[in-house]
N, C-alpha and C positions, 0 to 999 in steps of 0.2 A: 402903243400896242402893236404897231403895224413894225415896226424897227424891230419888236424881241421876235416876232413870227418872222421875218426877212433874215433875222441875225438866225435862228435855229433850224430853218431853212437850208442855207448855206450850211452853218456846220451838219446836217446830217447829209447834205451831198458830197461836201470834202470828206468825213468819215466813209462813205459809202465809195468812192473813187478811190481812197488811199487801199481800203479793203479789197479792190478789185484788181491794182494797181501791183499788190504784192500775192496774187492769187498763188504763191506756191510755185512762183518762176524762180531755179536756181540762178544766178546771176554767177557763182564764182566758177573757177575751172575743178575745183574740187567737190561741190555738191553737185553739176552736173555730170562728173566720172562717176561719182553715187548711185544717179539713176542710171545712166549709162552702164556700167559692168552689168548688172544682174539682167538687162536688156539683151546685153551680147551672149549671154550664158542662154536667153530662153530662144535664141534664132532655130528655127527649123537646121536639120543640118544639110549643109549646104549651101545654106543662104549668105549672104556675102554682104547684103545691103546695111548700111547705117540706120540703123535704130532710131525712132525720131525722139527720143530719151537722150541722143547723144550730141541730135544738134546745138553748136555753141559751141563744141570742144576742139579747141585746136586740130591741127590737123596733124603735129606729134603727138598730141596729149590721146586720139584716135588712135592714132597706130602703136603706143603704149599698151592700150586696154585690151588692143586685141590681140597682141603680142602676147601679152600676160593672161586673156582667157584661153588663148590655144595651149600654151605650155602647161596650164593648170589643168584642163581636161585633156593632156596627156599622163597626168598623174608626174609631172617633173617638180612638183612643188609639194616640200615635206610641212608637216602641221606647223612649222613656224615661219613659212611665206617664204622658206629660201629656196631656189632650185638644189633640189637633190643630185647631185652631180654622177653616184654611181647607177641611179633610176637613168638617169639623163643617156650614158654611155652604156649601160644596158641595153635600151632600146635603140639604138644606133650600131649595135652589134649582129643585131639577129634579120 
């Protein structure tokens, strides 16, 4: 009796750690640019600081993202993710 309470024991604390363990931590460089992007879109403007959504990401895989949210909140990116090149030279004219 005392070894099945000891064994079910253990197993609901390994369950209970493994659950804790993968609390919704992105681990790859692709699910953390996930949270990361929509982090850098909500920055006050101005703000400059890394988002704590982006810690983890390389440090090209960062200058990537914000590369790509500034040109996209210049409106330089048409509805199919490409830079729009005459938006682009447009704004570079005037």
């Amino acid at each position: 009796m005392r070894t099945r309470t000891t064994t079910a024991a253990i197993a609901l604390l390994l369950a209970t750690l493994t659950g804790c363990s993968s609390s919704e931590q992105p681990k790859t460089q692709d699910e953390i640019a996930a949270r990361c992007a929509p982090a850098l879109k909500a920055r006050p403007e101005g703000d400059t600081s890394k988002p704590k959504e982006c810690e983890g990401l390389t440090t090209d895989n960062y200058d990537l993202l914000v590369v790509s949210s500034a040109v996209d909140e210049l409106g330089w990116i048409d509805d199919n993710g490409n830079v729009d090149m005459d938006k682009l030279l447009q704004d570079t004219k005037q």
